[in-house]
NUZA-942677 format. One record per residue (C-alpha): x, y, z; chain; residue number from 1; residue in one letter. Coordinates in pm, 1 decimal. Example, Ala and Ser with C-alpha at 12.3 -4.5 7.8 and 13.67 -1.06 7.14 Angstrom:
2
PT:1230.0:-450.0:780.0:A:1:A
PT:1367.0:-106.0:714.0:A:2:S
This chain:
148
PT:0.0:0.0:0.0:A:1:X
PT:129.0:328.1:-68.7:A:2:X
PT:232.5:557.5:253.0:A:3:X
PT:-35.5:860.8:173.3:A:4:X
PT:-298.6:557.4:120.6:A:5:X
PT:-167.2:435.6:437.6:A:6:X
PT:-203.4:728.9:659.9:A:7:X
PT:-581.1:771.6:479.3:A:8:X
PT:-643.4:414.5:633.0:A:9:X
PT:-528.7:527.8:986.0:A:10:X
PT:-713.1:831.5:1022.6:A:11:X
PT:-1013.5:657.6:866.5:A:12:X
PT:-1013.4:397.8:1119.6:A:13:X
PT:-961.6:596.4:1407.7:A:14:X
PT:-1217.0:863.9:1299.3:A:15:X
PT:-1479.5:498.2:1261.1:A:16:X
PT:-1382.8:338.3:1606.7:A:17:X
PT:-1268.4:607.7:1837.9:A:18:X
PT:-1531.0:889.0:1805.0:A:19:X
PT:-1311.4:1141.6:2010.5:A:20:X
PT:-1064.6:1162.8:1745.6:A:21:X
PT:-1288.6:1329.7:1490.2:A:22:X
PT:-1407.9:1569.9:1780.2:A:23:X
PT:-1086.3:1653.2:1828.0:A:24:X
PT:-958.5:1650.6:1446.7:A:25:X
PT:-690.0:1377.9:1447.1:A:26:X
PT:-450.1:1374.3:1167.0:A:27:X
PT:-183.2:1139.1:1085.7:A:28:X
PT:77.7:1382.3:946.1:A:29:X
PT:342.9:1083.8:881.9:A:30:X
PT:439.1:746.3:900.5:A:31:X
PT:815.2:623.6:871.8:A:32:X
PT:1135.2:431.9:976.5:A:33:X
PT:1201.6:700.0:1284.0:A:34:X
PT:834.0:779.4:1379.7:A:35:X
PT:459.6:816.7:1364.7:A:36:X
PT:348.3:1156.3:1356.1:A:37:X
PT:-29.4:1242.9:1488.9:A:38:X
PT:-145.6:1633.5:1460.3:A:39:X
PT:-471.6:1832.5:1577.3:A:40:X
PT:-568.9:2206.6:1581.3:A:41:X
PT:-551.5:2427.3:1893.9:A:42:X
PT:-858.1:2571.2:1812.8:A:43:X
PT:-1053.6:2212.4:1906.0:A:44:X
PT:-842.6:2123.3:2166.6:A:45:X
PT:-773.3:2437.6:2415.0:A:46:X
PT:-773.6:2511.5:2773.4:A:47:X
PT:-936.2:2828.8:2919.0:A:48:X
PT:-573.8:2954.6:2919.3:A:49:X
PT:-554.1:2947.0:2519.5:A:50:X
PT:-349.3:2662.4:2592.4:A:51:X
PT:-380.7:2291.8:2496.8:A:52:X
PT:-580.9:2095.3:2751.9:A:53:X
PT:-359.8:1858.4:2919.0:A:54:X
PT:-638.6:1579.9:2845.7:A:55:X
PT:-561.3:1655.3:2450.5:A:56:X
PT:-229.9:1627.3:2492.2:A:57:X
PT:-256.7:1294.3:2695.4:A:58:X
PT:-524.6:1176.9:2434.9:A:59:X
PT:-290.2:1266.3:2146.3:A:60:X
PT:6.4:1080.2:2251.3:A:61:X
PT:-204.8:752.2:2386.6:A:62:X
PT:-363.2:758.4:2042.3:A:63:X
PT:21.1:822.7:1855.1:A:64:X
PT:146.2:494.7:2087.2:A:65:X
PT:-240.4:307.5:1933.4:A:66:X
PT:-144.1:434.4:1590.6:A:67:X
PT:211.7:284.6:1616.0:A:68:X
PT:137.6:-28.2:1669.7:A:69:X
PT:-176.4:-86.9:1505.3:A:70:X
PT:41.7:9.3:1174.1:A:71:X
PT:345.5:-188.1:1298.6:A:72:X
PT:104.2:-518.0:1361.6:A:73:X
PT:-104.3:-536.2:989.6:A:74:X
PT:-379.1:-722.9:1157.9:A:75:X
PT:-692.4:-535.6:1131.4:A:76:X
PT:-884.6:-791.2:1331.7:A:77:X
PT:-606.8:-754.1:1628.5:A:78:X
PT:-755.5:-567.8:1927.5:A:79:X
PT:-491.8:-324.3:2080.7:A:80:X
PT:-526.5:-165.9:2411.8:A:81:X
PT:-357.3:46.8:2685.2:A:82:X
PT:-265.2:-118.9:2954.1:A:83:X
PT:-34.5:128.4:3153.8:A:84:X
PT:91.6:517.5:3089.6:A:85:X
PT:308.2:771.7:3221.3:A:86:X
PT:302.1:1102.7:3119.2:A:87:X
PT:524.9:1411.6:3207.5:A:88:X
PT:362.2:1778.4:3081.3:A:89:X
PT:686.9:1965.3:3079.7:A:90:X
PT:569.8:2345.9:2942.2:A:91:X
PT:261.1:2411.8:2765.4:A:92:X
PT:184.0:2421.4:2401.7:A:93:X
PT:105.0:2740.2:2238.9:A:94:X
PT:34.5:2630.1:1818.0:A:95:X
PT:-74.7:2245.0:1687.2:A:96:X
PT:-47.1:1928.9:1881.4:A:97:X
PT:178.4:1740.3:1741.3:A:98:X
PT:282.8:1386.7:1874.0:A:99:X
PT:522.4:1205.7:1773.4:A:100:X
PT:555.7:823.9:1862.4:A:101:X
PT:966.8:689.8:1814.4:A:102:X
PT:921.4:363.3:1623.6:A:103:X
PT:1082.0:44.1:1861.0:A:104:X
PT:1346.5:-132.0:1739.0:A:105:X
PT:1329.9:-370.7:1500.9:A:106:X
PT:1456.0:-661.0:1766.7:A:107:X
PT:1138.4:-547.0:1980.9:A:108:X
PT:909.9:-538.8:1684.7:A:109:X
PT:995.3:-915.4:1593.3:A:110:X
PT:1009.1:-1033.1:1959.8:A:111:X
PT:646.5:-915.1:1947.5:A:112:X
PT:531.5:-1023.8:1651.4:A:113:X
PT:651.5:-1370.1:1733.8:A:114:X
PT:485.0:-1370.5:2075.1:A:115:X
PT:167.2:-1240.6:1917.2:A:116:X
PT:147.6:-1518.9:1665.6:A:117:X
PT:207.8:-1767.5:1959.1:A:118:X
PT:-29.9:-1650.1:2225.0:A:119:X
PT:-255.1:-1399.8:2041.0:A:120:X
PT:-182.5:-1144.4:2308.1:A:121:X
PT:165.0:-942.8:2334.2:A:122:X
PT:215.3:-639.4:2491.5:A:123:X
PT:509.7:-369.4:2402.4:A:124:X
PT:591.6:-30.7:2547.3:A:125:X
PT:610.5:264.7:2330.9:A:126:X
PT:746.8:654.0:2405.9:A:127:X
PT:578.4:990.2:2259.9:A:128:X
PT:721.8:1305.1:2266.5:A:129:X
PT:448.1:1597.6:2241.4:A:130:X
PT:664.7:1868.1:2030.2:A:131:X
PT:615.0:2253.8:1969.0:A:132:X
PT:883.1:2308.2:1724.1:A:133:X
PT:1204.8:2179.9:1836.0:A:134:X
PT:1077.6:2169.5:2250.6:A:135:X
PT:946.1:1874.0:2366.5:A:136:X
PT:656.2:1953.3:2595.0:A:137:X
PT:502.7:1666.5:2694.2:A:138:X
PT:688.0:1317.5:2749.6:A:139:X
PT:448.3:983.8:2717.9:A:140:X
PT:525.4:611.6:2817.0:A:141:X
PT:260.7:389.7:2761.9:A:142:X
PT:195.9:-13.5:2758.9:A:143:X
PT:35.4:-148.6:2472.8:A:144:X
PT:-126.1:-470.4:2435.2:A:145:X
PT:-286.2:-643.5:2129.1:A:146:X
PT:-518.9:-933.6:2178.9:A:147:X
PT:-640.8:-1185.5:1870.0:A:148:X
């Protein structure tokens, strides 16, 4: 599938199955060998400060970590869920959310794949930087988990 027709695909399904993300205009800006890149407008997702709401923010990067893997995995029919997060709001953010999730390496990518196909459950941990130009303002850890 071609990478533009792949990013379609995401947003579509995550617009279909997770209503929130079309409330709060979810786009997947980019998809590659470094990271997956989710972005949504200030205006939809602000604080009474002008800011962006610390739930956005937290949403964002929970649904960049989802993203990841449900690309990384190619099974549509795969459940994925969040099973444990940390998150760290280091300054606020001014412009567009922007998340971006650090693809694992490839040695953790296997290691699940290969536990998935065995057990149809695997888990994997994945990190998310929240970025306003070149500052990172908020820093995500989360636990994911897909189940057959």
């Amino acid at each position: 599938m071609l990478a533009n027709e792949l990013l379609k695909e995401t947003e579509r399904f995550l617009h279909a199955q997770i209503p929130l993300t079309k409330a709060m205009q979810v786009h997947v800006a980019s998809f590659d060998e470094a990271r997956l890149v989710l972005t949504a407008p200030l205006e939809a997702n602000h604080n009474h400060l002008g800011t962006a709401f610390g739930g956005s923010l937290a949403t964002l990067a929970t649904l960049a970590g989802y993203s990841m893997l449900w690309l990384l995995l190619e099974d549509r029919e795969a459940h994925i869920v969040i099973k444990d997060s940390k998150i760290r709001y280091l300054a606020p953010v001014r412009g567009e959310l922007r998340a971006a999730c650090k693809r694992p390496d490839a040695k953790a990518v296997t290691k699940f794949k290969k536990l998935f196909a065995k057990s149809d459950k695997a888990r994997i941990t994945l990190k998310v930087a929240v970025e306003e130009g070149e500052r990172v303002c908020v820093e995500f850890e989360g636990t994911f988990v897909a189940l057959k």
